[in-house]
N, CA, C and O of each residue as an XYZ file, in Angstrom:
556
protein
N      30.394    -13.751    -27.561
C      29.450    -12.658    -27.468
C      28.053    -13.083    -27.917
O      27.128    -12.578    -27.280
N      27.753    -13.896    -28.870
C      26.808    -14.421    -29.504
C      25.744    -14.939    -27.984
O      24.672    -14.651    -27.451
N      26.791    -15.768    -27.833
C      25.835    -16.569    -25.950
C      25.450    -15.626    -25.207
O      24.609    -15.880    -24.345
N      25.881    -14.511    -25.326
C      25.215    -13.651    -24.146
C      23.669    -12.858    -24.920
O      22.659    -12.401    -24.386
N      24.029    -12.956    -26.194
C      22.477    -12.466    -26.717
C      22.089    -13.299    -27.001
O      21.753    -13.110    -28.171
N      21.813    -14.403    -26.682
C      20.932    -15.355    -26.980
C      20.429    -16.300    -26.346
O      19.666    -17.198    -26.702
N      21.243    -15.872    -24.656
C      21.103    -17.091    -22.990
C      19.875    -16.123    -23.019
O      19.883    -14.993    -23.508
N      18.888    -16.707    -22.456
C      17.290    -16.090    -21.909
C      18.082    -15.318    -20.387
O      19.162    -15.333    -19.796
N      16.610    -14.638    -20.275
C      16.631    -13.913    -19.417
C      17.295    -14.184    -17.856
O      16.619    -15.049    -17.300
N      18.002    -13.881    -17.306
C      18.448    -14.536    -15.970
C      17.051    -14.427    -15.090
O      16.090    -13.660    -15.141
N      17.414    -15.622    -14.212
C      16.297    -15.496    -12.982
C      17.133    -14.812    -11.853
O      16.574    -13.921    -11.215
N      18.849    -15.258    -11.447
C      19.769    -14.499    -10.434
C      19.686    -13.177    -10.479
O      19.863    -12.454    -11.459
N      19.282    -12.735     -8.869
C      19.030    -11.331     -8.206
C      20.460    -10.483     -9.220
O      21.384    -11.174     -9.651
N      20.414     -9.191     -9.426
C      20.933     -8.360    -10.170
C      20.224     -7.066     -9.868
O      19.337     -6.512    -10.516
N      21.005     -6.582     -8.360
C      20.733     -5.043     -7.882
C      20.312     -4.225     -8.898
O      19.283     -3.559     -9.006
N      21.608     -4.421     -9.904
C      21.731     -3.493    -11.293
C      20.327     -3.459    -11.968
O      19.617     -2.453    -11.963
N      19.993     -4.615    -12.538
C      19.327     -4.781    -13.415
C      18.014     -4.628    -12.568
O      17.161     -4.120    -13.295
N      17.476     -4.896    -11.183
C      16.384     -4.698    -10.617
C      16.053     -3.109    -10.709
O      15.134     -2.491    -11.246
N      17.213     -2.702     -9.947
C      17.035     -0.996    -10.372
C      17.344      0.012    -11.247
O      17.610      1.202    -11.078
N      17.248     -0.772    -12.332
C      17.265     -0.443    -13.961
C      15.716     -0.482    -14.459
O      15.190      0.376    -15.169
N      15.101     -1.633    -13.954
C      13.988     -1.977    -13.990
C      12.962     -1.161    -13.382
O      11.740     -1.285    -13.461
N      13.551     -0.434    -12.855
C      12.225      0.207    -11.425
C      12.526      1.358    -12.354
O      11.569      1.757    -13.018
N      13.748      1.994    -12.527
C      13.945      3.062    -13.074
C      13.189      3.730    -14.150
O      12.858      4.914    -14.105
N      12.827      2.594    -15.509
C      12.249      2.274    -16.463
C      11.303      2.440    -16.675
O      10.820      2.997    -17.662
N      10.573      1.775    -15.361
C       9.108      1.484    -15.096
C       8.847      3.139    -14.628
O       7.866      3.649    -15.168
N       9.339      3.694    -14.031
C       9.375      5.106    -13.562
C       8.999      6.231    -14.728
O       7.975      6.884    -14.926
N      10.290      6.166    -15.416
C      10.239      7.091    -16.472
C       9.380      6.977    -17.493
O       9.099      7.842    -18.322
N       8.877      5.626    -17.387
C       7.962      5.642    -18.558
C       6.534      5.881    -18.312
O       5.699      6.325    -19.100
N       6.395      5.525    -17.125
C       5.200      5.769    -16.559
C       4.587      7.592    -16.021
O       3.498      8.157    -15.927
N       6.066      7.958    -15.784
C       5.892      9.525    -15.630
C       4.936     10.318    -16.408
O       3.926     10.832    -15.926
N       5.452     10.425    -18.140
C       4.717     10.691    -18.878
C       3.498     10.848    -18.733
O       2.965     11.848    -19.214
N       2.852     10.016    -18.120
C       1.432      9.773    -17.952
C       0.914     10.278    -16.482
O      -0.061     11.028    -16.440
N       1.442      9.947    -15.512
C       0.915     10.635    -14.706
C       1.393     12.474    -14.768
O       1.325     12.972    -13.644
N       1.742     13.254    -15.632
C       1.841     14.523    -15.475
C       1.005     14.698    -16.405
O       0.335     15.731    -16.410
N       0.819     13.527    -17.614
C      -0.150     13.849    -18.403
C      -1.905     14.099    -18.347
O      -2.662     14.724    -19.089
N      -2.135     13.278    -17.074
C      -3.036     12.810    -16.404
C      -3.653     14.457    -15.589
O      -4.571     15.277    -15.584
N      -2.517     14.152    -15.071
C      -2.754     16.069    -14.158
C      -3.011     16.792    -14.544
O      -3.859     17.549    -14.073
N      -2.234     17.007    -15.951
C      -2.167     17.910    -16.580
C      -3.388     18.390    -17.355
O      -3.436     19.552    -17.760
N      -4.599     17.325    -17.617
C      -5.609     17.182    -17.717
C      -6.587     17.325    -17.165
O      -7.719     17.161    -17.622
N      -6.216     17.724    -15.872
C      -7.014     18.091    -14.389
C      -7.084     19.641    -14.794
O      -7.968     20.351    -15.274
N      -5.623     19.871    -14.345
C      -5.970     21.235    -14.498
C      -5.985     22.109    -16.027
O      -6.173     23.324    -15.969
N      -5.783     21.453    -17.367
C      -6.375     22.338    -18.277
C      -7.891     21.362    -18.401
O      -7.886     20.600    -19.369
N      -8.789     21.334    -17.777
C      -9.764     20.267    -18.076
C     -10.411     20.899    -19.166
O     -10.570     20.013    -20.005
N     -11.020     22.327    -19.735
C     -11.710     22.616    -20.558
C     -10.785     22.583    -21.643
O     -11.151     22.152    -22.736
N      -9.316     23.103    -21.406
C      -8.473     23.028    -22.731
C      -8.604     21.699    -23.225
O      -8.844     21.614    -24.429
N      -8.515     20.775    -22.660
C      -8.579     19.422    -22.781
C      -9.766     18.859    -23.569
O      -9.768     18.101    -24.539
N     -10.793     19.438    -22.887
C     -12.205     19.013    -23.570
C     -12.405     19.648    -24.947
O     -12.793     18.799    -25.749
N     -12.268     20.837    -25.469
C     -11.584     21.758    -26.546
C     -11.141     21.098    -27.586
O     -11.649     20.925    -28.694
N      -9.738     20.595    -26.945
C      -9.429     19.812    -27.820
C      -9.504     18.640    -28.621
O      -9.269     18.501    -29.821
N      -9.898     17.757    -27.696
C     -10.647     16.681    -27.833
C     -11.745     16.962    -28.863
O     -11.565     16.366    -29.925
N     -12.617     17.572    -28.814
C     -13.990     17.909    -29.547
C     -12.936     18.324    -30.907
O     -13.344     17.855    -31.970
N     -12.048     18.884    -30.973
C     -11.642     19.441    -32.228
C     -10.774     18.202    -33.469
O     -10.690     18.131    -34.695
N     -10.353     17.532    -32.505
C     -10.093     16.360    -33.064
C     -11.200     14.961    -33.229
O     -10.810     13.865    -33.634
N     -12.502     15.233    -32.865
C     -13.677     14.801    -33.368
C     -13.863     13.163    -32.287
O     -14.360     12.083    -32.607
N     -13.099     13.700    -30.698
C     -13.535     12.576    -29.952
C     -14.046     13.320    -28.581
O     -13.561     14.227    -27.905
N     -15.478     12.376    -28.449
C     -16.255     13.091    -27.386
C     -15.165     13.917    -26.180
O     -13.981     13.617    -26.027
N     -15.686     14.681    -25.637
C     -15.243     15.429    -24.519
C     -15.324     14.427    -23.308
O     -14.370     14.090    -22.606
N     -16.919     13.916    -23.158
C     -17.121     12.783    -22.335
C     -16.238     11.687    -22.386
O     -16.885     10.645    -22.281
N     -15.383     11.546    -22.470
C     -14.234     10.145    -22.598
C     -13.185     10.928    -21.759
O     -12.288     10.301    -21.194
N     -13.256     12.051    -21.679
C     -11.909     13.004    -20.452
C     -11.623     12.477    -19.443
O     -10.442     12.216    -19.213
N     -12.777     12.121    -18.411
C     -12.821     11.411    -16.947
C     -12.002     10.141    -16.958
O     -11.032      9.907    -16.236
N     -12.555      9.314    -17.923
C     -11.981      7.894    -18.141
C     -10.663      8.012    -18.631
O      -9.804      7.245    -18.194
N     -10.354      8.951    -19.562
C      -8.491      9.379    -20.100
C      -8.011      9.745    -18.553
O      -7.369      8.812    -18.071
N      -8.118     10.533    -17.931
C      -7.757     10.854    -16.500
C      -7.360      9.686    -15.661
O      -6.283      9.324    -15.188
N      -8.496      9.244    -15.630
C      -8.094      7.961    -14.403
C      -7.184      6.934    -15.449
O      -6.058      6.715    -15.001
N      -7.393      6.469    -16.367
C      -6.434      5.483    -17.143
C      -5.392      5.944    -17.113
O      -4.571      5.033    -17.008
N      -4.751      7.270    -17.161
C      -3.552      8.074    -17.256
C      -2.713      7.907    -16.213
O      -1.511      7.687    -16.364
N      -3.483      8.033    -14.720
C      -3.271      8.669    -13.438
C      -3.225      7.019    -12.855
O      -2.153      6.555    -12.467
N      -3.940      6.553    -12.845
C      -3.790      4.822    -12.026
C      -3.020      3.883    -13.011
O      -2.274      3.005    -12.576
N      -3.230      4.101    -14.446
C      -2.221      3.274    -14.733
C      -0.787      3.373    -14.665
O      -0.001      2.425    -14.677
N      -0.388      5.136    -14.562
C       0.850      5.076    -14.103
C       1.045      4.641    -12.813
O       1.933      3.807    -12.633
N       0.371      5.049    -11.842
C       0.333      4.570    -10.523
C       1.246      3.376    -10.535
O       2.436      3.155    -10.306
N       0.079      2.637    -10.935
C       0.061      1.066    -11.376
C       1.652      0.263    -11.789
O       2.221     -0.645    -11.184
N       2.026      0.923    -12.915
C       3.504      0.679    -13.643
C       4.030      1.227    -12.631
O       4.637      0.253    -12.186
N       4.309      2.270    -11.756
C       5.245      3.234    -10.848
C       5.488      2.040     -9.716
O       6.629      1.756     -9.352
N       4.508      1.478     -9.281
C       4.624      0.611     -7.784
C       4.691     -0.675     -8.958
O       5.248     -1.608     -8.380
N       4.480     -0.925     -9.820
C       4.361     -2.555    -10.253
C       3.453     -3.636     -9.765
O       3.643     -4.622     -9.054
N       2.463     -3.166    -10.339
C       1.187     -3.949     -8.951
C       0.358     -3.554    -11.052
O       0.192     -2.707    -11.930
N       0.149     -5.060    -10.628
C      -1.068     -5.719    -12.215
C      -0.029     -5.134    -13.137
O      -0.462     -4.662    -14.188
N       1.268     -5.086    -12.920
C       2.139     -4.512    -14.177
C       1.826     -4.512    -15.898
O       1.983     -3.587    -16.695
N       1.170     -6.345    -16.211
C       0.785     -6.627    -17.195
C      -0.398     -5.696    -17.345
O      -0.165     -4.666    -17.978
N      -1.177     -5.805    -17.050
C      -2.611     -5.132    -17.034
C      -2.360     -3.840    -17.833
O      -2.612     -3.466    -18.979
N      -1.618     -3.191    -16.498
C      -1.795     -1.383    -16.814
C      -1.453     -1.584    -17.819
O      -2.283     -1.416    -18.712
N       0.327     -2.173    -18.302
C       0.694     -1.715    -19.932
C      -0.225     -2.106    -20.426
O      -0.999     -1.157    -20.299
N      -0.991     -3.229    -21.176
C      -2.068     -3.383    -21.826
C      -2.885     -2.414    -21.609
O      -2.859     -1.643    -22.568
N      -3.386     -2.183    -21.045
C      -4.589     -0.773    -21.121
C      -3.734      0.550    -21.865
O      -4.066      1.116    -22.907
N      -2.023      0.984    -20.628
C      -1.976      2.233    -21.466
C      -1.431      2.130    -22.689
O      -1.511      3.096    -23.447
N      -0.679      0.753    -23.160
C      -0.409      0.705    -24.940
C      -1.778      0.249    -25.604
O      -1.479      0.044    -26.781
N      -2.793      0.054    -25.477
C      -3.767      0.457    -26.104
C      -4.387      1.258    -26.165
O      -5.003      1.659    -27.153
N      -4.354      1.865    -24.630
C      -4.461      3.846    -25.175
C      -3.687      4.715    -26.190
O      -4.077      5.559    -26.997
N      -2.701      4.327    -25.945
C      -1.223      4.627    -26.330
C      -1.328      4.736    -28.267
O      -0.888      5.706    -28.884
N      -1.636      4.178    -28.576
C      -1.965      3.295    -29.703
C      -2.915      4.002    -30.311
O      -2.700      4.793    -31.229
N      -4.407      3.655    -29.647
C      -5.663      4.831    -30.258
C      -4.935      6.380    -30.430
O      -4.828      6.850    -31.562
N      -4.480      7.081    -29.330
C      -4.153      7.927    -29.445
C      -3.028      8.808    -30.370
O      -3.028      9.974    -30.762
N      -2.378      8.045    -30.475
C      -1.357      8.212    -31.915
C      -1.892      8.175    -33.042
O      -1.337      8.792    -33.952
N      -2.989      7.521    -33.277
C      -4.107      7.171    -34.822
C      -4.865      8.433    -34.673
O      -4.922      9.166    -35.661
N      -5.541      8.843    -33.422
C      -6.530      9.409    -33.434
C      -5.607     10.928    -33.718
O      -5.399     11.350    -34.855
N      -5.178     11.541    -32.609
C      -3.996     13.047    -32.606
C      -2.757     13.030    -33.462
O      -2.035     14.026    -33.433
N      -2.383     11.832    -34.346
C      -0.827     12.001    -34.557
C      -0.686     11.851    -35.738
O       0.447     12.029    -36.186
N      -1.644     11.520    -36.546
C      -1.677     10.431    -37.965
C      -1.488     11.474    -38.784
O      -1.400     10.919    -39.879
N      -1.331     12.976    -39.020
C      -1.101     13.817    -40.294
C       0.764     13.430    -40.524
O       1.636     14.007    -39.875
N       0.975     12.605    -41.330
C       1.847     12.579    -41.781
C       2.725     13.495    -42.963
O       3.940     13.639    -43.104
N       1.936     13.868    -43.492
C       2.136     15.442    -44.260
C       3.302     16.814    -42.753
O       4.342     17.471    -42.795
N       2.629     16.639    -42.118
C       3.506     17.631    -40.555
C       4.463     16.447    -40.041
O       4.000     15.354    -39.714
N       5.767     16.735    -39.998
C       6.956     16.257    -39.262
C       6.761     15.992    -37.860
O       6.989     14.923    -37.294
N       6.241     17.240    -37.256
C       6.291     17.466    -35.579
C       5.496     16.103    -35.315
O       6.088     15.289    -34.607
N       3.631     15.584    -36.022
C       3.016     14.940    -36.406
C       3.155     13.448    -36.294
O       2.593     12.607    -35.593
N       4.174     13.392    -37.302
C       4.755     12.193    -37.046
C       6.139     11.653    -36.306
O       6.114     10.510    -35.848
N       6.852     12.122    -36.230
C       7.360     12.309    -34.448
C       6.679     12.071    -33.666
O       7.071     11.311    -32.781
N       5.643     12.486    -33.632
C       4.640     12.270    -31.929
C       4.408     10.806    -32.039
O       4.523      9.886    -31.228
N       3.913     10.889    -33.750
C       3.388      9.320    -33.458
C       4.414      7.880    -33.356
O       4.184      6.762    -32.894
N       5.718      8.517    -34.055
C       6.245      7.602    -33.738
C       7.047      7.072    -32.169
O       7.363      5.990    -31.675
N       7.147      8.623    -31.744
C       6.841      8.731    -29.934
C       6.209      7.888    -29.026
O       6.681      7.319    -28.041
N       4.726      7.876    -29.625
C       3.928      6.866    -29.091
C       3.892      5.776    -29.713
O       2.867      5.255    -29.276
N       4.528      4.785    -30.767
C       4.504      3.537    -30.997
C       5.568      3.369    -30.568
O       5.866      2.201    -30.820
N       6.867      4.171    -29.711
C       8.141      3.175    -28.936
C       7.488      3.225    -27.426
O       7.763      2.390    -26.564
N       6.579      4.333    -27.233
C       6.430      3.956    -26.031
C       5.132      2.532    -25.839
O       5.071      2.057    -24.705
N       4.414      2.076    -26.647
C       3.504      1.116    -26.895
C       4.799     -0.167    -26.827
O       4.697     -1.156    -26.101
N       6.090      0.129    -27.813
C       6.953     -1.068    -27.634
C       7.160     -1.510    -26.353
O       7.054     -2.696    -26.042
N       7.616     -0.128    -25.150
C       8.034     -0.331    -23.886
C       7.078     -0.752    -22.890
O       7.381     -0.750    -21.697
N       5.735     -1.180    -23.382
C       4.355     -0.989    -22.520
C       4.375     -3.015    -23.242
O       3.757     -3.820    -22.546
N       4.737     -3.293    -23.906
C       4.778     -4.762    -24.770
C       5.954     -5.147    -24.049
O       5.996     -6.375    -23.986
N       6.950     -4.587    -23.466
C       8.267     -5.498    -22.784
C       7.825     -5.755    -21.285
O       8.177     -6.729    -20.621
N       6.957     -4.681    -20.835
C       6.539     -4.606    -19.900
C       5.279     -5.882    -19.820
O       5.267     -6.498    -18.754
N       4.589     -6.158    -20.517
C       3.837     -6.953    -20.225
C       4.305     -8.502    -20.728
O       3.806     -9.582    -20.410
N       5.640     -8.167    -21.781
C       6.223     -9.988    -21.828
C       7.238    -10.432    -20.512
O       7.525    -11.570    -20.142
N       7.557     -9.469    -20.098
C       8.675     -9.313    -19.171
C       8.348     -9.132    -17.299
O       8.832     -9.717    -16.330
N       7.478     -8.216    -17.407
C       6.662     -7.925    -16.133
C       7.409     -6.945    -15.612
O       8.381     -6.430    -16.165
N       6.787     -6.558    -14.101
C       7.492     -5.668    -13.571
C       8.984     -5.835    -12.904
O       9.752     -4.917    -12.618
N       9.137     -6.857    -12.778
C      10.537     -7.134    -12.284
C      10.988     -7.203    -10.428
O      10.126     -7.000     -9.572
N      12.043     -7.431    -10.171
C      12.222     -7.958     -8.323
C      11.026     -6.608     -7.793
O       9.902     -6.796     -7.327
N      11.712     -5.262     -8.049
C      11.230     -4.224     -7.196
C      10.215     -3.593     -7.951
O      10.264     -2.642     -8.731
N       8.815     -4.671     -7.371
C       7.854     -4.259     -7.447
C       6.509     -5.032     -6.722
O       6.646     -6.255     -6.740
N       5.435     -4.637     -6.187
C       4.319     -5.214     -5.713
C       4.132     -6.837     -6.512
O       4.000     -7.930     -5.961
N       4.164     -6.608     -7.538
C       3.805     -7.784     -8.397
C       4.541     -8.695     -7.881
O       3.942     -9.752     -7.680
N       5.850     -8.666     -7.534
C       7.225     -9.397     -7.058
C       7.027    -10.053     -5.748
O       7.443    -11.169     -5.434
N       6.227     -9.094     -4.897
C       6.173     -9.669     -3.440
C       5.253    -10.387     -3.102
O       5.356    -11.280     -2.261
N       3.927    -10.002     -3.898
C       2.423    -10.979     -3.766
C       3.105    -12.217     -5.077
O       3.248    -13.216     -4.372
N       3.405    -12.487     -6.021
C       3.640    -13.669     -6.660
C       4.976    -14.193     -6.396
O       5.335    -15.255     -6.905
């Protein structure tokens, strides 16, 4: 049992594991594109809030599109590395900036919410997107 956690990663095709991979890349990326939308249409709630937590309103547009193309991005697997780097460093600010009252439970939950999803945005960029994805067919 030891050899099997400790043989590196296979390079042999694995249906399973390709569409485990896509799956992954899916669900994790979801988050963000409803989050993204979701930002469309509460745009003033959004801006509201933002200002109340003491970060410009003007940074909304740029949260939008980083939200919305980088899931894109992870969803098809095209610059796989990239996007995670951008959205676990969004990912990241944003947990410091909205999540850090550790005194509130709900609080820190969120944040620790967003440092597994920063983990899964770090496998994603040591690992890549995997067979079924853009990245796969151009390299």
């Amino acid at each position: 049992m030891s050899a099997v956690l400790t043989s590196p990663i296979s390079t042999t095709p694995s249906p399973l594991r390709d569409t485990l991979e896509l799956a992954g890349r899916i669900l994790l990326a979801l988050l963000f594109l409803l989050s993204g939308i979701g930002k469309i249409a509460g745009y003033e709630a959004s801006v509201g809030y933002m200002h109340a937590m003491g970060v410009p309103g003007a940074l909304l547009p740029f949260t939008i599109v980083l939200e919305i193309a980088g899931a894109v991005a992870i969803m098809a697997g095209w610059k796989t590395r990239i996007a995670a780097f951008l959205l676990a460093g969004f990912t990241l600010v944003a947990a410091v900036i909205f999540h850090s009252n550790f005194g509130d439970q709900i609080q820190m939950v969120m944040f620790l919410k967003n440092v597994a999803i920063v983990g899964g945005f770090l496998m994603l960029m040591a690992n890549g997107a995997g067979r079924y994805s853009l990245d796969a067919r151009v390299g």
